[in-house]
C-alpha positions as CSV (number, residue, x, y, z in Angstrom):
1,X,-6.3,-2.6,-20.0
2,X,-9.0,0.1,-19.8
3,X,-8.0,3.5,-20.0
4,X,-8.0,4.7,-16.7
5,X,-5.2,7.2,-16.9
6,X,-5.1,9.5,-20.3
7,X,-2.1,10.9,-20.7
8,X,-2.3,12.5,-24.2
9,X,-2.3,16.0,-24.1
10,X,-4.4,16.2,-27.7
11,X,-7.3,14.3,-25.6
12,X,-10.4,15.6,-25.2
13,X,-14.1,15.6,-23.4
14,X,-16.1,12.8,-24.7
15,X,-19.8,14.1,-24.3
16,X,-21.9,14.2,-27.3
17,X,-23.7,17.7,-25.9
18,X,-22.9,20.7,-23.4
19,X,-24.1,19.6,-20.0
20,X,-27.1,20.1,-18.5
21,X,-27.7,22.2,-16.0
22,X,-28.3,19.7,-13.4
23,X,-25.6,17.4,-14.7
24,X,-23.2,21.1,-14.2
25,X,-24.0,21.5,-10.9
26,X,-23.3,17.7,-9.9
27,X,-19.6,18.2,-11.7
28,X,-19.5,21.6,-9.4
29,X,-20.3,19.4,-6.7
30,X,-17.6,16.5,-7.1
31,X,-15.3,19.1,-8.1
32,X,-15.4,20.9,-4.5
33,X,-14.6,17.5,-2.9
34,X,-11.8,16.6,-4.9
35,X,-9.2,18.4,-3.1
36,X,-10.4,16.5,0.4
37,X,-9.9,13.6,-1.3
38,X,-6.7,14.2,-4.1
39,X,-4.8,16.1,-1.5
40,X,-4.6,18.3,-5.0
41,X,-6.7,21.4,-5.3
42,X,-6.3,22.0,-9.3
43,X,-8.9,19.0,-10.1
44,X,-12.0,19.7,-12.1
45,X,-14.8,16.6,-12.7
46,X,-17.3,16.2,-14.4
47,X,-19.8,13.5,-13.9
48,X,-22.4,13.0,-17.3
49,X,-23.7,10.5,-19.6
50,X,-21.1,9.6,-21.8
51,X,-18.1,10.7,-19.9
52,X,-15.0,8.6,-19.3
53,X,-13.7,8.2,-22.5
54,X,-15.5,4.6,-22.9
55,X,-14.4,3.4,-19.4
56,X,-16.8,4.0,-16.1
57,X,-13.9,6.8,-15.0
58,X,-10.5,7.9,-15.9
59,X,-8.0,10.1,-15.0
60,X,-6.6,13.0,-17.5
61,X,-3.2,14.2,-15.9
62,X,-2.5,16.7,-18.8
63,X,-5.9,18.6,-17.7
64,X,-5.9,18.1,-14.2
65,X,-9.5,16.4,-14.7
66,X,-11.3,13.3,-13.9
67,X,-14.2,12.3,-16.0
68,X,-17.1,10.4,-14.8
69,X,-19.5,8.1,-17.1
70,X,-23.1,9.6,-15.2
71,X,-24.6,6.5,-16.1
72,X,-22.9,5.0,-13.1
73,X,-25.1,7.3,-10.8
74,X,-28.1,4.9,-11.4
75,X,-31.9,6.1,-10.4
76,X,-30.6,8.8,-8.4
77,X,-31.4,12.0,-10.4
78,X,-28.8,14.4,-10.8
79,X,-30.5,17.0,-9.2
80,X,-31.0,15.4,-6.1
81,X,-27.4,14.5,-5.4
82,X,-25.4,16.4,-3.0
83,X,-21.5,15.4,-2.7
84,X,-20.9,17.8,0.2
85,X,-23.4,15.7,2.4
86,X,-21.2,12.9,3.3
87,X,-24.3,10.7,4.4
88,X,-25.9,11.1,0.8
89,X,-23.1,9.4,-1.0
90,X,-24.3,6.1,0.0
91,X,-27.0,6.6,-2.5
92,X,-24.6,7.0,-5.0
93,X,-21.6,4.2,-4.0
94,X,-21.0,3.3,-7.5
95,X,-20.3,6.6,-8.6
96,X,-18.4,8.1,-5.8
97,X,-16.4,5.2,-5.4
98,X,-15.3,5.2,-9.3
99,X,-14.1,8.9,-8.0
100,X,-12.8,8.0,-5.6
101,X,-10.4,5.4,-7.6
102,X,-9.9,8.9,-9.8
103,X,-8.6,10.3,-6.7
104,X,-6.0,7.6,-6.1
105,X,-4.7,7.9,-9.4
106,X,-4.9,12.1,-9.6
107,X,-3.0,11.7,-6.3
108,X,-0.5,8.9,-6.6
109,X,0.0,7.9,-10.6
110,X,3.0,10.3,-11.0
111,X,4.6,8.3,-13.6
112,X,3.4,7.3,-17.2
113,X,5.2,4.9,-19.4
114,X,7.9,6.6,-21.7
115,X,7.8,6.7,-25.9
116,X,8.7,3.3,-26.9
117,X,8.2,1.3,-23.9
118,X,7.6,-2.3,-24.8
119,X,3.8,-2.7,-24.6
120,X,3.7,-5.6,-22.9
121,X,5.8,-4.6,-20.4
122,X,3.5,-1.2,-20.1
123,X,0.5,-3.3,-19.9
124,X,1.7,-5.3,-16.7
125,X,3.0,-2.3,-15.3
126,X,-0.5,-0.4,-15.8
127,X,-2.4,-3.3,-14.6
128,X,-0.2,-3.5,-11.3
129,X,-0.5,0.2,-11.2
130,X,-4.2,-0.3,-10.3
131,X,-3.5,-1.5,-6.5
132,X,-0.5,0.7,-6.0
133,X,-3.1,3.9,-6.1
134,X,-5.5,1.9,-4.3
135,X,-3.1,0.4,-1.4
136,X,-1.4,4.4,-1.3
137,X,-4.5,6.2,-0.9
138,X,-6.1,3.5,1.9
139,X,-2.6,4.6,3.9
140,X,-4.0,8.0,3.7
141,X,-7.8,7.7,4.0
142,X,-8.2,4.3,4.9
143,X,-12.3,5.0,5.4
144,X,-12.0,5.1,1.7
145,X,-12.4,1.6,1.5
146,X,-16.0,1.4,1.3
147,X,-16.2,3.8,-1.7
148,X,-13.2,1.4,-3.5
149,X,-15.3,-1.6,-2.8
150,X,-18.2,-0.2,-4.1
151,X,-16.6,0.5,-7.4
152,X,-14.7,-2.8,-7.6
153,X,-16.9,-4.7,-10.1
154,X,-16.9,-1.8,-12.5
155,X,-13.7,-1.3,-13.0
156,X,-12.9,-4.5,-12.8
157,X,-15.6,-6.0,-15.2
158,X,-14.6,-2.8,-17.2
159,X,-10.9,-4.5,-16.8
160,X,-11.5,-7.8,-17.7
161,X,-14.5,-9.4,-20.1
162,X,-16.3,-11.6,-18.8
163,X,-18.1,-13.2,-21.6
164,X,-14.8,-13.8,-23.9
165,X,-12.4,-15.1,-21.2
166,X,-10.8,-18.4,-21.3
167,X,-8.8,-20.5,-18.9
168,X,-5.2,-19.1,-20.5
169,X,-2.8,-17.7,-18.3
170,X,-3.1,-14.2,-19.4
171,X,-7.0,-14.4,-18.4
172,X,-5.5,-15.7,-14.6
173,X,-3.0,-13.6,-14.4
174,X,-4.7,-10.7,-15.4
175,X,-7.6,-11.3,-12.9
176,X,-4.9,-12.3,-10.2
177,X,-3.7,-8.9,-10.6
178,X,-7.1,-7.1,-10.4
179,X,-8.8,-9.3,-7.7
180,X,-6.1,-10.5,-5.6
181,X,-3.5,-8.1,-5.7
182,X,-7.2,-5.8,-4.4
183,X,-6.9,-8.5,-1.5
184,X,-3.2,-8.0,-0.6
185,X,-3.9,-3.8,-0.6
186,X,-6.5,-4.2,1.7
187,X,-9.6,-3.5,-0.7
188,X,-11.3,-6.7,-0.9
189,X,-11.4,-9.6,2.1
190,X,-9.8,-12.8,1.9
191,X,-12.7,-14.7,2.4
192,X,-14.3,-13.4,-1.2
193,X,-10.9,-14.2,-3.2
194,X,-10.8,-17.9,-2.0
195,X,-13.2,-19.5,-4.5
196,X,-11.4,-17.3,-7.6
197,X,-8.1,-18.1,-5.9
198,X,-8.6,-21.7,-6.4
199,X,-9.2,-21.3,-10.1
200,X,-7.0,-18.9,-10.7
201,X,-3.8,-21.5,-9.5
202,X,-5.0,-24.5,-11.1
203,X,-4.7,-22.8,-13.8
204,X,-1.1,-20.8,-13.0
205,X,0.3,-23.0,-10.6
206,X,2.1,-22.5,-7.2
207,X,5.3,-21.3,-8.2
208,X,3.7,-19.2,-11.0
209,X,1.1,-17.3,-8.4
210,X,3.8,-17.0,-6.0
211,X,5.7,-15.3,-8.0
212,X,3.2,-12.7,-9.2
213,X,2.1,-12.2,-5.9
214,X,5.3,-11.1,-4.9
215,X,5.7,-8.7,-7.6
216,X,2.0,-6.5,-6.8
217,X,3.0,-6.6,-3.2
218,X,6.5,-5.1,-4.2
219,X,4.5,-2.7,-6.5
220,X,2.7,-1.5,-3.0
221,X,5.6,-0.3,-2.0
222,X,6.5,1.8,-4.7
223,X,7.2,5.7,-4.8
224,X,4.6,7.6,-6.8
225,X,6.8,8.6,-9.2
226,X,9.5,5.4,-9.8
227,X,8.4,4.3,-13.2
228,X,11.6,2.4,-13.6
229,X,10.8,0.3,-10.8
230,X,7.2,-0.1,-12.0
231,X,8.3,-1.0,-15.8
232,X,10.9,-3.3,-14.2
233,X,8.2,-4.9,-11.9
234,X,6.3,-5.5,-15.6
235,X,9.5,-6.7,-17.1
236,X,9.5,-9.5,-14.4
237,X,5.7,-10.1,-14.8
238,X,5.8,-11.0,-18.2
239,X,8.8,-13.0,-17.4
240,X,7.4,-15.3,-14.9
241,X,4.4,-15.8,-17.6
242,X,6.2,-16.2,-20.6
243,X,4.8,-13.8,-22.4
244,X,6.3,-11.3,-25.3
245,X,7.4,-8.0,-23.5
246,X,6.7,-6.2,-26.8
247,X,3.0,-7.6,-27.4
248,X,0.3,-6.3,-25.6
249,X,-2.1,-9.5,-24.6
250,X,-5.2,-7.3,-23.9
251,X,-7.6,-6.2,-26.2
252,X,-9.9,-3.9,-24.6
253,X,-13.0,-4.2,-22.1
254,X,-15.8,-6.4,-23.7
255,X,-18.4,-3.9,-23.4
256,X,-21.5,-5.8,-23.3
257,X,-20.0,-7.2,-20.0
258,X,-18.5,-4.2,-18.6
259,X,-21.6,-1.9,-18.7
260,X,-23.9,-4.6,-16.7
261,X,-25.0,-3.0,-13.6
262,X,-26.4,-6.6,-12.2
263,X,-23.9,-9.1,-14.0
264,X,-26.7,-11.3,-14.6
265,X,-26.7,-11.8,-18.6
266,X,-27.6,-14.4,-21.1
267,X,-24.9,-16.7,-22.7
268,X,-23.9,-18.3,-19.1
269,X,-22.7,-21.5,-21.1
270,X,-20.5,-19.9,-23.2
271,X,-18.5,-18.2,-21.0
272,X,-15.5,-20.3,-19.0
273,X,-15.6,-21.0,-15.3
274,X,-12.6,-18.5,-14.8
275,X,-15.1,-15.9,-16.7
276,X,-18.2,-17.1,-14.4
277,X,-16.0,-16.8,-11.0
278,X,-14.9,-13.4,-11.9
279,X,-18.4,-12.2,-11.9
280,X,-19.6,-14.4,-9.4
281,X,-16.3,-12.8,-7.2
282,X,-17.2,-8.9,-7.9
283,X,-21.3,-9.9,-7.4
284,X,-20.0,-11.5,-4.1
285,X,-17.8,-8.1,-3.5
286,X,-21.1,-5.9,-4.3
287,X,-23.7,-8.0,-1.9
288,X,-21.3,-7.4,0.9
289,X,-21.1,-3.6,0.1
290,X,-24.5,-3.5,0.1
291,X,-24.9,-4.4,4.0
292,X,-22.0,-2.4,4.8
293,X,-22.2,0.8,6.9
294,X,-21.0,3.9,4.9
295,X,-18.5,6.0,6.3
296,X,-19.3,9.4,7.9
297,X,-17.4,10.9,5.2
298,X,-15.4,14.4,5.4
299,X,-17.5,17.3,7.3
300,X,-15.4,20.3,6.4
301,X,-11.4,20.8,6.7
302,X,-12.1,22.2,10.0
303,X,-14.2,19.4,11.6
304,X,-11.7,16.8,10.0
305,X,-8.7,18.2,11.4
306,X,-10.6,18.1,14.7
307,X,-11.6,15.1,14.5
308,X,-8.1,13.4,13.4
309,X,-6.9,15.5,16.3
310,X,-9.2,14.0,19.0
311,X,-8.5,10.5,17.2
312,X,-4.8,11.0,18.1
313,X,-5.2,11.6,20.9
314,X,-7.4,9.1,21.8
315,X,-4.7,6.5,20.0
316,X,-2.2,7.9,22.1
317,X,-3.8,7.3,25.3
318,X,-4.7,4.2,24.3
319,X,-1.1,2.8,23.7
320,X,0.2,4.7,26.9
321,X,-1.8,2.6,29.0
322,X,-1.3,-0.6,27.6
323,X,2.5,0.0,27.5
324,X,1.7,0.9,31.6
325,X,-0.1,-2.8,31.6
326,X,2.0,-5.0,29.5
327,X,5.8,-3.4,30.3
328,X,4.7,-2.5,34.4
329,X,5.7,-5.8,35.4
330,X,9.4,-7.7,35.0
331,X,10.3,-9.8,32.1
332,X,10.1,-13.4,32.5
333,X,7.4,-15.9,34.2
334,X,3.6,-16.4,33.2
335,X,0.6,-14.4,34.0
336,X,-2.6,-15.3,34.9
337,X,-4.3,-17.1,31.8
338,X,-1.2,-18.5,30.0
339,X,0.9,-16.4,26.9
340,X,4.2,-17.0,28.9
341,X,7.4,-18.1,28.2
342,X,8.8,-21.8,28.9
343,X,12.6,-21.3,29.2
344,X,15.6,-19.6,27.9
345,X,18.7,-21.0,26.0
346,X,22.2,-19.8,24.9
347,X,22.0,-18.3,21.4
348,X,23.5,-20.2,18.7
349,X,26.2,-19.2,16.5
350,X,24.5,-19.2,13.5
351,X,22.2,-16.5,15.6
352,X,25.2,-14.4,17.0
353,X,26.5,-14.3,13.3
354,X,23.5,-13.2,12.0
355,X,22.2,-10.7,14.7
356,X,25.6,-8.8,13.5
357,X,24.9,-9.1,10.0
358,X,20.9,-8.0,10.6
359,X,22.7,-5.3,12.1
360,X,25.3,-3.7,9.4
361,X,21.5,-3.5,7.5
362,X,19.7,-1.7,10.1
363,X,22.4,0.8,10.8
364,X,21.6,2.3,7.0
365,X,18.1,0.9,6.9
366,X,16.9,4.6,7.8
367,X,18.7,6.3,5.6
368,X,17.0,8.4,3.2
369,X,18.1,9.1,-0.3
370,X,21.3,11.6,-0.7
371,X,20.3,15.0,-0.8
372,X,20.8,17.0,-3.6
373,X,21.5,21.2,-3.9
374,X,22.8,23.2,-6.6
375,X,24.9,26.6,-6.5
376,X,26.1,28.7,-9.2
377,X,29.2,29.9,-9.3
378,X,31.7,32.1,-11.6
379,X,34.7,29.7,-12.7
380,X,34.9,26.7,-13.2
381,X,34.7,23.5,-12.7
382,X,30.9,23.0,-13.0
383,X,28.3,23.0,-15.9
384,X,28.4,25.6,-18.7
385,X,24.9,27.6,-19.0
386,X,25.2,29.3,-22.0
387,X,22.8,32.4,-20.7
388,X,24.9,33.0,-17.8
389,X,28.1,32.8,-20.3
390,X,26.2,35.0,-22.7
391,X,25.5,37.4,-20.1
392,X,28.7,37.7,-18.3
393,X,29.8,38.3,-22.0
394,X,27.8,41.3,-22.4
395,X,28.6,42.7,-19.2
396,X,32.2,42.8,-20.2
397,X,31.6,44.4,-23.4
398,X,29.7,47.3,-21.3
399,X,32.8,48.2,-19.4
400,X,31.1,46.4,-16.4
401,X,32.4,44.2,-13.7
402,X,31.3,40.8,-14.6
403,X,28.5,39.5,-12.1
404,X,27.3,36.2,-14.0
405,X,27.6,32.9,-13.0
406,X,27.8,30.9,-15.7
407,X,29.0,27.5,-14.1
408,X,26.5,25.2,-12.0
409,X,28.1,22.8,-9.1
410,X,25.7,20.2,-8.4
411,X,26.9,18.8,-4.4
412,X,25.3,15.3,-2.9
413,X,25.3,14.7,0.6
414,X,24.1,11.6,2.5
415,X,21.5,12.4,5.1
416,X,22.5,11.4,9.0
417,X,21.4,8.3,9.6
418,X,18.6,8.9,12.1
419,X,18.4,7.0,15.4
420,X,16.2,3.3,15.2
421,X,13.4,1.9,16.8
422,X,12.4,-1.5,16.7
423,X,8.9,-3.0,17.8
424,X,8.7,-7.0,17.5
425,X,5.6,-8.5,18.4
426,X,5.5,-12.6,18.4
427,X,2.4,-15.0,18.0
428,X,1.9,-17.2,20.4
429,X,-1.5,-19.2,19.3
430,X,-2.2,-23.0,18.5
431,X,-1.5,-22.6,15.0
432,X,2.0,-21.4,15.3
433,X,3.6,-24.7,17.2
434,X,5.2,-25.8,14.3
435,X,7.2,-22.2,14.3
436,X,7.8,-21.5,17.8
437,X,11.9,-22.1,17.9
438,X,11.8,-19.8,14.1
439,X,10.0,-17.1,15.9
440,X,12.1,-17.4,19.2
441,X,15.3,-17.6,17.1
442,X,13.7,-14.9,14.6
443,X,12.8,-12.4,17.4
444,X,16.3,-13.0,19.3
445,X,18.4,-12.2,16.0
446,X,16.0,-9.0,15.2
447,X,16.6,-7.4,19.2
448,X,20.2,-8.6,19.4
449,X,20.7,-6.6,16.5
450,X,20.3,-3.4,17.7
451,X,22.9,-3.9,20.0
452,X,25.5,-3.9,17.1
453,X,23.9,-1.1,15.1
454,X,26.5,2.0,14.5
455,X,23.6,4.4,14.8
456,X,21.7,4.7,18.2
457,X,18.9,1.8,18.0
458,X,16.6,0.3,21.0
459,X,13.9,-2.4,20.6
460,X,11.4,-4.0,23.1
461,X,9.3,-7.6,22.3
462,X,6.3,-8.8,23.1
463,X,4.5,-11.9,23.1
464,X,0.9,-12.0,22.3
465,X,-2.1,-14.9,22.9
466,X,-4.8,-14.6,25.1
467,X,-2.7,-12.1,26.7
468,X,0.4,-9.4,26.2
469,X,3.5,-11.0,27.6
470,X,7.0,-8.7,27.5
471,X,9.9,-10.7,26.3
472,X,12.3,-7.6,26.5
473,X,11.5,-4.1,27.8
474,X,12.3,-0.8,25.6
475,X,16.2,-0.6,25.6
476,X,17.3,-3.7,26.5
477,X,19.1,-5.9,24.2
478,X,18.3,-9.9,25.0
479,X,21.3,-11.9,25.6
480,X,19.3,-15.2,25.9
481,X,17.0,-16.5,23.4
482,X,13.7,-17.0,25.2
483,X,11.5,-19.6,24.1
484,X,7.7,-20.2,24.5
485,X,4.7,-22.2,24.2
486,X,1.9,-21.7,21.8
487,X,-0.7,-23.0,23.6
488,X,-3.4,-19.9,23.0
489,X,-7.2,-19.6,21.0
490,X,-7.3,-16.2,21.0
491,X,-5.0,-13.2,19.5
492,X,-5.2,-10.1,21.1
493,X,-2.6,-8.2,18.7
494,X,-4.2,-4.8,19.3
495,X,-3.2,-4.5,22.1
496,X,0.4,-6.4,21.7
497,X,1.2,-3.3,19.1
498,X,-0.3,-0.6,21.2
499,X,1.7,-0.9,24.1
500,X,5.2,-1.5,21.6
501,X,4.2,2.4,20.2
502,X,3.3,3.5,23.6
503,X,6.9,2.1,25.3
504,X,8.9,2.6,22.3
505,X,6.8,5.8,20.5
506,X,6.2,4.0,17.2
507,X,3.5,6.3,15.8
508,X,5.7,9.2,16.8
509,X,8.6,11.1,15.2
510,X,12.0,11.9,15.9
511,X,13.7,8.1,14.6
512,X,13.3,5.5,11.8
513,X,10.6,3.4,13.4
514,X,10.0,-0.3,12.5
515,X,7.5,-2.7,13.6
516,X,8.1,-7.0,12.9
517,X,5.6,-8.7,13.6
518,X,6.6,-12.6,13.6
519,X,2.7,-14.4,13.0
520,X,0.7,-16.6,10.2
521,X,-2.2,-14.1,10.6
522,X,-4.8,-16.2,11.4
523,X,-6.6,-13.9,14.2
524,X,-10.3,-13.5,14.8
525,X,-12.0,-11.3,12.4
526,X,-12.6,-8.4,15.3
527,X,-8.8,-8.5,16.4
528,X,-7.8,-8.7,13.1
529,X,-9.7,-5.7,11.8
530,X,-8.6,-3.6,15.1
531,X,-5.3,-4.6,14.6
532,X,-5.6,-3.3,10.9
533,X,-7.0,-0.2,12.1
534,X,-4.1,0.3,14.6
535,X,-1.1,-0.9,11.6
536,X,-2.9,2.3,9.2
537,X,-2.4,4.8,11.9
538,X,1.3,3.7,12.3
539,X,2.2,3.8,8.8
540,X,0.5,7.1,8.4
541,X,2.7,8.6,10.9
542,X,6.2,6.7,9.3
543,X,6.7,3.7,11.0
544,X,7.8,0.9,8.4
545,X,6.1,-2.4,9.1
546,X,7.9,-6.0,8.6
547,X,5.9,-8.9,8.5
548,X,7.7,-12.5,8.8
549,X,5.3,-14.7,7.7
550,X,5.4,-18.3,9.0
551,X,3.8,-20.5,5.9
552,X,2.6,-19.7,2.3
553,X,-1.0,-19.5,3.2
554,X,-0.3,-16.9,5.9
555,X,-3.0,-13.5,6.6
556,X,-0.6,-10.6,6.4
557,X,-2.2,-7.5,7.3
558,X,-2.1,-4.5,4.3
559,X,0.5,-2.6,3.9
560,X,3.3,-4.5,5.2
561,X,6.5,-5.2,3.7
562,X,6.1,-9.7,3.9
563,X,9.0,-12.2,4.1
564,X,8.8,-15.7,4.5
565,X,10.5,-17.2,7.5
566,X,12.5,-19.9,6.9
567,X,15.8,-20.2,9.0
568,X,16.6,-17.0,10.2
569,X,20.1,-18.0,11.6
570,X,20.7,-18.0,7.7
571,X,18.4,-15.4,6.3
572,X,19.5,-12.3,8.0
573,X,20.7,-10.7,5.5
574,X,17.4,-11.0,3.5
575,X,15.7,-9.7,6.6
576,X,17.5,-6.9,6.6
577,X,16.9,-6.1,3.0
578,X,13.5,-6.6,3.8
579,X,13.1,-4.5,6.5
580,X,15.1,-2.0,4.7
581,X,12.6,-1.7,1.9
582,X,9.8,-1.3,4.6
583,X,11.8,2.0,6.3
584,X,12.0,3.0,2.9
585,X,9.0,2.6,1.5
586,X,7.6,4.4,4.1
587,X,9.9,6.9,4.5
588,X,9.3,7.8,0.0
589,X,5.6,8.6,1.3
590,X,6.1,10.9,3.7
C-alpha cells in the first residue's frame, strides 16, 4: 500500500530545496482552499517537485498537512495557476484531484492502526480505507467526483504495479478493492469496471468476490473514527482470501509504473493480462475525464451557501409537487400509460409474522448511541482523581472547609427513540418479472411494520415504471398485499423518490428517516444519474437509504446500505438489521 496517510510524528517534508517562490505561492494557494474542501481550517499544503513522500500525495495527520508531488501539475507552470478560480482547475485535474483525495482523508481518516496491529490485517484495512474517504466526502461534496476521477489512475497505479503483477489472488483482490470498491462508492461507472471485473473473478471466483464486495460496501458505512470495525473488516478480508493476518502481501508501488503520466510503456509482453487491464481500466477512467465537463467549483463561502440555499429550495419545490401529482389521486386502479397494480391478496402468515418482527427492529433502528456525561462529586462511590484528593487534602490542613471533588460519576442514558419515517419505492420494469410477488411481499412486510413499531412510525409506497403509481398514501398501514405487473421500458425513479420526501418529508428533520427502495437498478443512464443526484441530497440531510436488491448482478445506487432479497417472509429479521445499519450509518455522519 502506498503511503497515503503518515502518521509518524518524527516525519518530515521531503523536498530536496526551500521552495520557490512560485512553487510558495501555489502551496498559499491550495492551502486557502483546503478548508472549503476539509471542512478543517488548520490544513497547510504544499504542492512542489518532490513532495509526497514518494507517493503522488499524502496526508500527514500529526502536522495537519497534505503534501503534493508538483510533478503531477504537468505543463502548467506554477505561476500561472490559480486555485481560487474554480474554472482554472480544469487545467490542473491531476493535481487538484490528488488534493482533493488529501481532503477526504484530512477530513474523514480519524483512525490509524494501533502499535502491534497484525500487518496484514492493517494492510486490508488501509486498502479499504481508500473508498471509505472517497464514498464519505462524495456524501458531502458530491461535485467532487470529477476531481476524484481525475486522480484515479495515479493513485491507483501508485497503489498497484503494473509491470510486476501476476494473476494471484492478492493482485485481484487488491485491484478489486481499488477499482471496484471505486465503483460501489460512486467514483468510477460501472460500465469501465466490467472488462477488469471479468478478470478479476476468474481469477477469485463468485463466492470469493462476493464476499469482498460485501466487506468495502460495509467499510462505506463506517464512522470516521471506528478503527475496530475497520481492522475487523481487514480481519475478515484476509480471511475470505486465505492469507496470513500477520504478513503484509504488498511490497510497495513499482515506481517505474506509478510515475507514467500516459501508461503507455515498453515491456507490454511481460506484464499479465490482470496487470494490462488495470492500466487499460484507469486509461479508460482518464479518456472519459477528459470529455467531462468540470464542475463550477466553490465561489466564496458566501456564494456557496447561497447557492446550496437556492438548490434547496429548488429540491423542495420539486418533491412538493410531485408528492401533489403522484399522492392527489386514490390508491388503487391504473393510470393512463400502464405502472398499475393487478390485484390484491390476503397476506400470508409467514408475512404477518415477519412484518411484527421487521418491526421490534425498526422501533430501535433510530436510536442513537447512549449518551454519555460526567459530574464530579465529593464522596463516594465514583472514580478517585488523585488531584482533587490531593487538593481537598490541603484544604483541610489550611483550616479550610473542603471544596474538592475528588470522585468522578460517569452516568449513561439511552437517547429517545425518535419518531420513523419510511419511504418504499418498488420497480415495476420488464426486468423485474421474475421478482414481482418478492417485491409485493417485500414492500407489504416493510409498511405493515410500522403499524407494530412501539415508537410513532408512518410510511407511504410507491410504484414506479413509465409512471409514479401510489400503493399506500403517507400514514396508512396496508392491510392487503397489492400485487402488480412489470410490464414497463422506462424508470422514472426521480420522480418516484421525490414525491416519497415531499409526502413523507424525507430530506427533512425532526424523525429517523428511511428510504427502501425494492429494484435490480437497471434504469436509463439519465434517470439513473438524476435519481443519484436526488439519493446524495437525502443522505446529506440524514435519511438512511435501504436498497433490496433483486439478483447478484443488480445496479445499486452509491451510498446505500444493499441486501439481497431472497424470501422476505423469512428474512425480516436481516432486513431489519439491515436497515438498522443504514439509520445508523447515517445518523454517525451527521
Amino acid at each position: 500500500m502506498s503511503t497515503h496517510v503518515i502518521a509518524d510524528p518524527t516525519a518530515t517534508g521531503t523536498m530536496s530545496a526551500p521552495l520557490r517562490p512560485d512553487w510558495w505561492a501555489l502551496s498559499a494557494g491550495f492551502t486557502d482552499e483546503a478548508p472549503i474542501i476539509a471542512d478543517r481550517d488548520d490544513l497547510i499544503v504544499t504542492i512542489a517537485p518532490g513532495a509526497g513522500h514518494g507517493s503522488p500525495a499524502c496526508f500527514l495527520p500529526p502536522h495537519a498537512s497534505i503534501e503534493i508531488d508538483g510533478a503531477h501539475l504537468g505543463a502548467v507552470d506554477p505561476r500561472t495557476a490559480d486555485p481560487a478560480d474554480p474554472a482554472d482547475r480544469a487545467r490542473y485535474a491531476t493535481a487538484w484531484g490528488l488534493f482533493t483525495h488529501e481532503c477526504a482523508h484530512a477530513a474523514h481518516s480519524r483512525w490509524d492502526p494501533p502499535t502491534g496491529a497484525p500487518a496484514g490485517i492493517a494492510e486490508a484495512a488501509l486498502l479499504l480505507e481508500e473508498s471509505r474517504i472517497e464514498a464519505a466526502h462524495l456524501a458531502r461534496r458530491p461535485d467532487d467526483r470529477h476531481w476524484l476521477r481525475a486522480a484515479t489512475r495515479n493513485l491507483i497505479l501508485d497503489d498497484m504495479p503494473t509491470t510486476t503483477t501476476g494473476m494471484d489472488t492478492n493482485s485481484a483482490a487488491r485491484a478489486a478493492g481499488l477499482l471496484l470498491a471505486r465503483r460501489d462508492a460512486g467514483v468510477l461507472d460501472h460500465s469501465e469496471t466490467t472488462a477488469i471485473t471479468s478478470v478479476i473473478h476468474n481469477i477469485l471466483g463468485t463466492s470469493t468476490l462476493d464476499t469482498l464486495q460485501q466487506l468495502w460496501r460495509e467499510a462505506h458505512t463506517v464512522a470516521d473514527d471506528d478503527a475496530e470495525t475497520m481492522l475487523e473488516l481487514g480481519r475478515r478480508w484476509c480471511a475470505a482470501l486465505g492469507t496470513d493476518p500477520d504478513t503484509a502481501t504488498h511490497s510497495g508501488p513499482d515506481t517505474t509504473s506509478a510515475s507514467s503520466s500516459d501508461g503507455d510503456r515498453d515491456g507490454q509482453a511481460d506484464r499479465s493480462p490482470l496487470a494490462r487491464i488495470v492500466q487499460a481500466t484507469t486509461s479508460l477512467i482518464a479518456h472519459h475525464v477528459a470529455d467531462e465537463p468540470a464542475p463550477d467549483g466553490d465561489t466564496g463561502p458566501a456564494a456557496a451557501q447561497a447557492a446550496q440555499q437556492a438548490a434547496d429550495r429548488t429540491a423542495q419545490q420539486q418533491a412538493r409537487t410531485a408528492a401533489q401529482q403522484v399522492f392527489g389521486r386514490a390508491p388503487g386502479g391504473t393510470p393512463a400509460g400502464g405502472t398499475g397494480t393487478a390485484g390484491t391478496r390476503t397476506p400470508t402468515t409467514g408475512e404477518r409474522r415477519a412484518a411484527r418482527t421487521l418491526a421490534r427492529a425498526l422501533s430501535t433502528a433510530g436510536v442513537t448511541e447512549r449518551h454519555t456525561t460526567r459530574t464530579t462529586v465529593a464522596t463516594p462511590p465514583g472514580r478517585l482523581r488523585m488531584r482533587g484528593a490531593l487538593a481537598a487534602d490541603a484544604q483541610r490542613a489550611a483550616g479550610q472547609i473542603p471544596t474538592a471533588e475528588p470522585f468522578t460519576r460517569t452516568h449513561r442514558r439511552a437517547a429517545p427513540a425518535p419518531p420513523l419515517t419510511v419511504g418504499i419505492a418498488c420497480d415495476a420494469s420488464l426486468s423485474m418479472q421474475p421478482y414481482t410477488g418478492a417485491v409485493a411481499s417485500a414492500a407489504w412486510i416493510v409498511a405493515n411494520a410500522t403499524r407494530h413499531t412501539s415508537t410513532p412510525a408512518q410510511s407511504a409506497t410507491v410504484l414506479f415504471g413509465q409512471h409514479v403509481h401510489p400503493l399506500t398514501h403517507p400514514g396508512s398501514a396496508p392491510r392487503l398485499v397489492t400485487t402488480f405487473d412489470s410490464e414497463d421500458c422506462y424508470h422514472d425513479i426521480p420522480r418516484a423518490i421525490r414525491a416519497l420526501d415531499g409526502s413523507l418529508g424525507l430530506s427533512q428533520p425532526g424523525a429517523a428517516r428511511l428510504l427502501v427502495i425494492l429494484s435490480d437498478g437497471v434504469f436509463e443512464q439519465d434517470n439513473y444519474d438524476q435519481g443519484q443526484h436526488v439519493l446524495d441530497r437525502l443522505r446529506a440531510a440524514g435519511c438512511g437509504l435501504l436498497w433490496l436488491a433483486t439478483d447478484p448482478d443488480s445496479r445499486p445506487m452509491r451510498g446505500a446500505t444493499v441486501h439481497q432479497l431472497t424470501d422476505p417472509a423469512t428474512t425480516a429479521t436481516v432486513i431489519g438489521r439491515a436497515a438498522t445499519a443504514a439509520l445508523r450509518a447515517t445518523a454517525r455522519r451527521h
